[in-house]
C-alpha positions as CSV (number, residue, x, y, z in Angstrom):
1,X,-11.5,23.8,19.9
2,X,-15.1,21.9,19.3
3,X,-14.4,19.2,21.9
4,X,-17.2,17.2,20.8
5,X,-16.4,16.4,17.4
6,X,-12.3,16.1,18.3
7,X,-14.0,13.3,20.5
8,X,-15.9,11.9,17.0
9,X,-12.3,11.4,15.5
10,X,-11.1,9.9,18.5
11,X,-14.6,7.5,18.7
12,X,-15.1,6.7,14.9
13,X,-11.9,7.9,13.1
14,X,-13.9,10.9,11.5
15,X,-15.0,13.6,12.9
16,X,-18.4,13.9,12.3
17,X,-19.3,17.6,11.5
18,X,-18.5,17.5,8.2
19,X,-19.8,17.9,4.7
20,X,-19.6,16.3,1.7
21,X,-19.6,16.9,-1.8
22,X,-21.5,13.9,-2.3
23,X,-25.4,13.1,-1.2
24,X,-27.1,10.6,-1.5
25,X,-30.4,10.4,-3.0
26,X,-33.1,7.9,-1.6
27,X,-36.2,10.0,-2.9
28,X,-37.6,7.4,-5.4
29,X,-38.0,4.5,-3.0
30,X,-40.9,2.2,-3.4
31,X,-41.0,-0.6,-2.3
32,X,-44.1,-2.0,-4.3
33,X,-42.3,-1.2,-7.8
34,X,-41.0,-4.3,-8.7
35,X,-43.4,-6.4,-5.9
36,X,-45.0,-8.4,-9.4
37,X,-41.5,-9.7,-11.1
38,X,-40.1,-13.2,-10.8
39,X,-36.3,-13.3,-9.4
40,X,-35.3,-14.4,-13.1
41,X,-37.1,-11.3,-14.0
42,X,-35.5,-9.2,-11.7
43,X,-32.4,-10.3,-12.4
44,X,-32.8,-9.7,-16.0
45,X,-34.1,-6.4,-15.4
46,X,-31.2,-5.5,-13.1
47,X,-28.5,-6.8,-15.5
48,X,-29.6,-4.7,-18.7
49,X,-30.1,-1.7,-16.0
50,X,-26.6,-1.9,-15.0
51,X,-25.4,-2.3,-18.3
52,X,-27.6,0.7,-19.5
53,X,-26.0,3.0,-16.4
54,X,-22.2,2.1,-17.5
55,X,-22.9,2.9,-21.0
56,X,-23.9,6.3,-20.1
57,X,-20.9,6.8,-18.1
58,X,-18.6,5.2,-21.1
59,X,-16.3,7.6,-22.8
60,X,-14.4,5.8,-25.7
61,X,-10.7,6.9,-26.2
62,X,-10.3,8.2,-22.6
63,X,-7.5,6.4,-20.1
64,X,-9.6,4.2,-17.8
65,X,-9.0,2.3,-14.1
66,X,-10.3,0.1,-12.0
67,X,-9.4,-0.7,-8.7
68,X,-9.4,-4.3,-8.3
69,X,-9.9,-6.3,-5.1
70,X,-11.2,-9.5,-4.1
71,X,-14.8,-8.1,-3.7
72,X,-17.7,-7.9,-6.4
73,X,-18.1,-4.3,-6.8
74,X,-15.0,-3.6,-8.8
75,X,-15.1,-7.0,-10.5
76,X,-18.2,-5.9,-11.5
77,X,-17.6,-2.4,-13.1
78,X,-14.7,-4.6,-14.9
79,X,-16.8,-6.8,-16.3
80,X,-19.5,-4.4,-17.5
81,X,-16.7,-2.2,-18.8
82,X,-15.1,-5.2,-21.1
83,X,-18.7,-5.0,-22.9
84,X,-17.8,-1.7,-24.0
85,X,-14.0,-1.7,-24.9
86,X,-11.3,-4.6,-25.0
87,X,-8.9,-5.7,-22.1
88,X,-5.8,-3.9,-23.2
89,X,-7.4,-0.4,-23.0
90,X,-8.1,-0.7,-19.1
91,X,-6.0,0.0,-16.3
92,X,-6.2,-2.1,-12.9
93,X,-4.3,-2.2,-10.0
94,X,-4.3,-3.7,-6.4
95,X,-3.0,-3.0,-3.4
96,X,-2.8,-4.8,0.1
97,X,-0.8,-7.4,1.4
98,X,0.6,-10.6,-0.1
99,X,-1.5,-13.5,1.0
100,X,-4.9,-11.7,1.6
101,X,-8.0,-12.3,-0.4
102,X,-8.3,-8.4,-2.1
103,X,-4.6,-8.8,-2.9
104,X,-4.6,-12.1,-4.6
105,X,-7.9,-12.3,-5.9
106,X,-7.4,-8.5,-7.1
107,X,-3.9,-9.7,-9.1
108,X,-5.6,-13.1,-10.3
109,X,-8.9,-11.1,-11.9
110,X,-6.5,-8.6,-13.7
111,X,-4.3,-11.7,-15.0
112,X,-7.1,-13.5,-16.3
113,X,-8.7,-10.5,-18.0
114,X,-5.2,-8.9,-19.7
115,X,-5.4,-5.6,-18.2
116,X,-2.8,-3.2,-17.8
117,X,-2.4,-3.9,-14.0
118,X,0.0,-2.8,-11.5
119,X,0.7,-4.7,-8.0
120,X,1.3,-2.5,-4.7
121,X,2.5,-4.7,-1.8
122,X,2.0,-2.2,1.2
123,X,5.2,-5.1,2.5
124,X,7.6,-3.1,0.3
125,X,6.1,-0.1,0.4
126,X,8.2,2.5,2.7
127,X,5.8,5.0,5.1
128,X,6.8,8.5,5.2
129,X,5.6,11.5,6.6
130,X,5.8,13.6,3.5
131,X,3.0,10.8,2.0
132,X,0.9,10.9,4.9
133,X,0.6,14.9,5.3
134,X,0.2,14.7,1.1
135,X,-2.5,12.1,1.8
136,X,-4.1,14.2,4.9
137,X,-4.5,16.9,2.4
138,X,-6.1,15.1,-0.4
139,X,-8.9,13.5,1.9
140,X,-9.6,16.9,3.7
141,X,-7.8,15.9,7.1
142,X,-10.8,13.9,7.3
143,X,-10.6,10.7,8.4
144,X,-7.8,8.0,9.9
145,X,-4.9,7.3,7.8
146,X,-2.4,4.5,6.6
147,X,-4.7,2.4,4.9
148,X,-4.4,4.0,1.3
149,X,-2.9,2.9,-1.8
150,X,0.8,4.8,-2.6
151,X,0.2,8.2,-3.4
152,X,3.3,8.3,-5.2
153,X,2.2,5.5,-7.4
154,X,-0.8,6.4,-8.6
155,X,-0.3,9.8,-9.6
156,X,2.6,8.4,-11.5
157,X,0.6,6.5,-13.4
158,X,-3.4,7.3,-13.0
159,X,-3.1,11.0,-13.1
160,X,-6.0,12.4,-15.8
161,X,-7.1,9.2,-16.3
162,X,-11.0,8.5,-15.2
163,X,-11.1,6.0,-11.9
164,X,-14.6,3.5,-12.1
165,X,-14.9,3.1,-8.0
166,X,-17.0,0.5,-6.5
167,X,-17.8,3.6,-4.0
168,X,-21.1,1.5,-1.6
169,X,-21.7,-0.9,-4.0
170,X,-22.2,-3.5,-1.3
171,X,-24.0,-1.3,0.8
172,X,-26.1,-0.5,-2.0
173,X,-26.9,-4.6,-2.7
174,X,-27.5,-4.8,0.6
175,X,-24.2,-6.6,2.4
176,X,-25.0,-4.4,6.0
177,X,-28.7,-5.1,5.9
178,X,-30.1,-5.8,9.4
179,X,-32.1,-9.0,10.3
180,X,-33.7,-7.0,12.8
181,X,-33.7,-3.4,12.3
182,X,-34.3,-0.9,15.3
183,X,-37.9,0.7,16.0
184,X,-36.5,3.6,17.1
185,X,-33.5,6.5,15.9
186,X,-32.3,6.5,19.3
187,X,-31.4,2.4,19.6
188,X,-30.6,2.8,16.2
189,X,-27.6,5.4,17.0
190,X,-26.8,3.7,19.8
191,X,-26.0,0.3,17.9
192,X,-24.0,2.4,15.3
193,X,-22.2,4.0,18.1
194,X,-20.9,0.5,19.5
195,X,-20.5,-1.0,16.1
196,X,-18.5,1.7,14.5
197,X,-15.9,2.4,17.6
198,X,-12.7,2.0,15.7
199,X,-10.5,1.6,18.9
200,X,-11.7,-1.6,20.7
201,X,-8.8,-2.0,23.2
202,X,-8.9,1.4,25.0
203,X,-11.2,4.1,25.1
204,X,-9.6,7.4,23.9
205,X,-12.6,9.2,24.8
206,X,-13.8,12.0,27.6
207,X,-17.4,12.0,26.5
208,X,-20.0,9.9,27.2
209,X,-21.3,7.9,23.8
210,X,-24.7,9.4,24.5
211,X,-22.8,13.1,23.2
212,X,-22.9,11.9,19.9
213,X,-26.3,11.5,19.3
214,X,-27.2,15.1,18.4
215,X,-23.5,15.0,16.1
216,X,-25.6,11.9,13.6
217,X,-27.0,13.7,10.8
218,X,-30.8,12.6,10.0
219,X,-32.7,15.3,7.9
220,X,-35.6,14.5,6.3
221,X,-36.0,11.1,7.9
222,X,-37.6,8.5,5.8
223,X,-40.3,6.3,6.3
224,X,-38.3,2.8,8.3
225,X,-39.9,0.7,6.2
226,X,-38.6,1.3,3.1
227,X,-35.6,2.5,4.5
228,X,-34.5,1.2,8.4
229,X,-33.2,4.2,10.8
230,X,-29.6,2.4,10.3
231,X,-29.5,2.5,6.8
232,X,-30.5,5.9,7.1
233,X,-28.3,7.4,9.6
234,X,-25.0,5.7,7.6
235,X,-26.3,7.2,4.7
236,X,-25.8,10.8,6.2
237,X,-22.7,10.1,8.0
238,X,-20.2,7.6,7.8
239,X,-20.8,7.0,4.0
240,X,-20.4,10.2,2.9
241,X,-17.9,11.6,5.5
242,X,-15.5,8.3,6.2
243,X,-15.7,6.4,2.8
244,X,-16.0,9.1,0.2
245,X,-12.7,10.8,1.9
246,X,-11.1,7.6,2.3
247,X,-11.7,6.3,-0.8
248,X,-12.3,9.5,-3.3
249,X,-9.5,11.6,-2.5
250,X,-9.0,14.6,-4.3
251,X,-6.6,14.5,-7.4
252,X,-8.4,12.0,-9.3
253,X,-11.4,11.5,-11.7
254,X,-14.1,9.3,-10.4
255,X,-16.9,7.5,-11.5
256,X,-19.1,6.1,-9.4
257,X,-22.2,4.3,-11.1
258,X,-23.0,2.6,-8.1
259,X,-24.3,5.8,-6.7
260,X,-26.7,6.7,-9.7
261,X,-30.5,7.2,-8.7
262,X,-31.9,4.6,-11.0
263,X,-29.4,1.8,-9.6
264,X,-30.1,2.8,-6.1
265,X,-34.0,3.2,-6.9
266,X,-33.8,-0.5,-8.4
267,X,-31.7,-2.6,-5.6
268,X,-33.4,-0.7,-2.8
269,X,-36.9,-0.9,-4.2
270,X,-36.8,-4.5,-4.0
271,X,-37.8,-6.5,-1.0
272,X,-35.2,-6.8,1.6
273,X,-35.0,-10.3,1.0
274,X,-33.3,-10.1,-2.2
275,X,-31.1,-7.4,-0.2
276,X,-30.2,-9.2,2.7
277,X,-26.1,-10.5,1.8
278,X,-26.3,-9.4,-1.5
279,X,-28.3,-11.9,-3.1
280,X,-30.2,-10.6,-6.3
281,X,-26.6,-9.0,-6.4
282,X,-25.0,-11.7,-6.9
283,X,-27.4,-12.9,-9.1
284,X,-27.4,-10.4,-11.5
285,X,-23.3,-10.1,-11.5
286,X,-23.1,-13.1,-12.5
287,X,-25.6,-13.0,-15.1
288,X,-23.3,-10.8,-16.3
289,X,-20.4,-12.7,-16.7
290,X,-20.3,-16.1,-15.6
291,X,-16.6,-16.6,-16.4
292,X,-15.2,-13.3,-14.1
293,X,-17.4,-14.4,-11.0
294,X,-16.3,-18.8,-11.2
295,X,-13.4,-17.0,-9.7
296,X,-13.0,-16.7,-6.1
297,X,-14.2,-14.0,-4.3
298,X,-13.6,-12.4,-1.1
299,X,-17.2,-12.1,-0.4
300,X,-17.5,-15.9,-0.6
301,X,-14.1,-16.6,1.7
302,X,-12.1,-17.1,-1.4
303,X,-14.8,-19.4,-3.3
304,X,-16.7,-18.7,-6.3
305,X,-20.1,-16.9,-6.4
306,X,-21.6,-20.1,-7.5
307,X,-20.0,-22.0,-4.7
308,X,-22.6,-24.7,-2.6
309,X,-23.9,-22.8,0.6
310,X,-22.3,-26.4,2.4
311,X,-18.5,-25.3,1.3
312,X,-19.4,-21.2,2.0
313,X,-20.9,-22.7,5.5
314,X,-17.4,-24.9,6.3
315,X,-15.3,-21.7,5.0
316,X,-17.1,-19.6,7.5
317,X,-17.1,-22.1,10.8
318,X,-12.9,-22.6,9.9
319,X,-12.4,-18.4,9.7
320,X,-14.6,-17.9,13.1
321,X,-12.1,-20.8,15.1
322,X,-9.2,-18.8,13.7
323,X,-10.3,-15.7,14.5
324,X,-11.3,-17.2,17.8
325,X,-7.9,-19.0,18.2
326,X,-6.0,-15.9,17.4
327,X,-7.7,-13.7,19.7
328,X,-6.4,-15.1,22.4
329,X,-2.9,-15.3,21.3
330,X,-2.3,-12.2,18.8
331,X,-1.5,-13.5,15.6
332,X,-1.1,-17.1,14.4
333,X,-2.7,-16.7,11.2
334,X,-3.3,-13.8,9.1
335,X,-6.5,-12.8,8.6
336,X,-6.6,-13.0,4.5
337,X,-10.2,-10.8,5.0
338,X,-7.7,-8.1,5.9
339,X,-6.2,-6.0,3.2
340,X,-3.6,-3.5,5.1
341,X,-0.1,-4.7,7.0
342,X,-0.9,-6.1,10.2
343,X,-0.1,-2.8,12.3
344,X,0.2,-4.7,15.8
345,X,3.2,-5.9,14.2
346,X,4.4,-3.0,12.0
347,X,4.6,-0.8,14.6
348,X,6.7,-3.0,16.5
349,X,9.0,-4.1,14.1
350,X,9.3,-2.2,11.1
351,X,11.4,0.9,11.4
352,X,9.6,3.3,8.8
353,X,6.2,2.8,10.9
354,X,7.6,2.5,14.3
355,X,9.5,6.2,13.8
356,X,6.5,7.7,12.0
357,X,3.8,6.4,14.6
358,X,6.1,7.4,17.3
359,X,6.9,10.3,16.4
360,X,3.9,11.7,16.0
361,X,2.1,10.1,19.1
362,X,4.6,11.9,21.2
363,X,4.3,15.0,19.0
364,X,0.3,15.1,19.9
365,X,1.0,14.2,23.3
366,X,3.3,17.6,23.8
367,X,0.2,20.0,22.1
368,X,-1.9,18.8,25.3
369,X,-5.4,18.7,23.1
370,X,-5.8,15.2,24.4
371,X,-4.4,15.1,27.7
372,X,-6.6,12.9,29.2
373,X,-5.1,10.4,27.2
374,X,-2.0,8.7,28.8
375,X,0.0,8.3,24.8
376,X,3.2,7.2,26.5
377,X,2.1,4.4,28.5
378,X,-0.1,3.2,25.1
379,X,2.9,3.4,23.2
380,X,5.1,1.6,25.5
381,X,2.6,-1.3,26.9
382,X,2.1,-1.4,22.8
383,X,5.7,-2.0,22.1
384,X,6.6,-4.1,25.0
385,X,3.7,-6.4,23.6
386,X,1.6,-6.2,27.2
387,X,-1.6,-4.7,24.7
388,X,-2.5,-4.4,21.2
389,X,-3.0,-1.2,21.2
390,X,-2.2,-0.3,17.4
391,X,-5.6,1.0,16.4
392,X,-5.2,3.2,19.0
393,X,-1.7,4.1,18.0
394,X,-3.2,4.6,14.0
395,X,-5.7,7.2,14.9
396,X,-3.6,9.2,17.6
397,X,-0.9,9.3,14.5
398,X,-3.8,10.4,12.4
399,X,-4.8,13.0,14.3
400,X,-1.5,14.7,14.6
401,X,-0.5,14.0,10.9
402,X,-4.0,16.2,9.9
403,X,-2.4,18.8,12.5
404,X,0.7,19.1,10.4
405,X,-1.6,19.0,7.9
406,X,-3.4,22.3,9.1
407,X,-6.7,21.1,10.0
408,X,-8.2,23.3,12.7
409,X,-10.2,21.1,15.4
């Protein structure tokens, strides 16, 4: 058993020795390329790019999808799409939870456009083991669980059709971009090793943090300036072995034009300042259709792209009190940022997720790979509502569920 990178899973929820069929490619960075354009250049420039890019990638007469949510990168391979071919020859679907921003906004886009679009609740959907083994299986035992789309339901209906994913868009536009970068790779790592823990409530570790340092890929390190040492070590690792796994999972076609070396080489050329939250982005989306993006958005809180910073700023103050407000009493108010079921809850109270979680928490807890870990106490403190403890609960289930699955740790 590689202790180490069991402990990755247990840190992150991925291991981290992994790899991926997909690279990413920042070799054409230069920052000076587009230094002479105005911003009404660049977002012309960046519109007909993106348009150019799509077009390539645009098959007529085959079945195509698009996941919808409440964000801008699947709104915007929608809208570039409906240049190419009409409304009723494109699929959509959503899934999440009634109420949240990618679940309503996702529903409202496809409603307004006249795609063929199909609504997932996860409220109505049923968890099974069966789903979650399939599931384990299809994103190479990878990475944490629970947080996908019916399996059931979308090879029903999406099988040999081609998928458009918004796979990093935002990352790409620039939505993680530091104010203040790290100097070094080793204050670099150690920020991405706080900000990435996916259990906040208990450590589930027997390492120190400093053991992962040698686990973060970083070959061929580029020059910081044109790319910073965090950009550069999520590049190599939790892009390509978290999010491709967790959101290209094997069975489907994809097609991911976000990812294509001339898009990359454009947003990332430019000066970080038309990076930092998206903003030429934005621009240049919704340059590119002004009627899809005067909808809300999640990225905006629920407002429109070409909302007053005033409103965005009063959105923003109201969510932080909640989330304040909340974190002191569990729940009040849902977070409608959040997509999935609230799984503090779930667990407690819905029976397909309490038996599945439990069962396979005290199914781990019998193999004796993580016996440092007390999963019975967790599990009870987490039901007798003393801790939230469900991210906890999520990965332990994980874990055992890509045991069952047959991955070899």
């Amino acid at each position: 058993m590689d202790l180490i990178n069991l402990n990755s899973f247990l840190k992150f929820g991925y291991f981290l020795k992994y790899q991926s069929s997909i690279k990413l490619d920042f070799s054409g960075l230069n920052k000076s390329r587009y230094s002479g354009l105005t911003e009404n250049e660049i977002i012309e420039t960046g519109s007909n790019l993106f348009k150019k890019i799509i077009s390539e990638y645009f098959v007529p007469g085959k079945k195509h999808v698009v996941p919808l949510s409440g964000g801008l990168d699947s709104r915007g391979l929608l809208a570039a799409l409906l240049e190419f071919t009409s409304a009723e020859n494109i699929s959509t679907y959503t899934f999440g939870t009634p109420g949240a921003y990618d679940f309503e906004i996702g529903n409202t886009i496809a409603k307004n456009t006249g795609t063929k679009h199909f609504a997932m609740p996860l409220n109505e959907h049923e968890y099974s083991l069966n789903e979650e083994i399939a599931l384990s299986q299809r994103t190479d035992s990878q990475t944490f669980l629970f947080h996908h789309p019916p399996l059931n339901i979308l090879d029903n209906h999406f099988s040999g059709h081609v998928i458009w994913s918004g796979y990093i868009g935002d990352w790409i536009a620039g939505s993680y971009l530091r104010t203040n970068p790290a100097d070094n790779i080793l204050d670099a790592k150690k920020g991405i090793i706080e900000k990435e823990t996916f259990s906040r409530n208990i450590r589930l570790t027997n390492v120190s943090d400093d053991e992962f340092n040698n686990l973060f890929e970083l070959h061929n390190s580029i020059n910081p300036d044109l790319l910073s040492y965090e950009e550069q070590i999520e590049a190599q690792n939790k892009l390509i072995k978290n999010t491709v796994p967790n959101i290209l999972f094997g069975g489907f076609n994809y097609i991911t034009p976000y990812i294509n070396a001339e898009w990359i080489n454009f947003l990332m050329n430019l000066d970080n300042k038309f990076r930092h939250d998206e903003y030429i982005f934005k621009k240049i989306l919704y340059r590119l259709s002004p009627r899809l993006f005067s909808m809300p958005t999640k990225t905006n809180l629920g407002l429109p792209l070409n909302s007053s910073a005033n409103r965005l700023l009063i959105r923003r103050i109201i969510r932080k009190a909640k989330n304040i407000f909340n974190s002191r009493i569990f729940t009040l108010f849902p977070d409608k940022g959040i997509n999935y079921i609230y799984f503090a809850d779930a667990i407690r109270n819905r029976s397909d997720i309490n038996k599945l979680i439990h069962s396979s928490v005290m199914d781990l807890s019998e193999r004796n790979i993580v016996d440092w870990i007390d999963i019975k106490s967790i599990w009870n403190k987490h039901i007798s509502k003393n801790k939230n403890y469900s991210e906890a609960l999520i990965l332990l289930a994980s874990l055992e569920i890509h045991l069952k699955a047959g991955k070899v740790v």
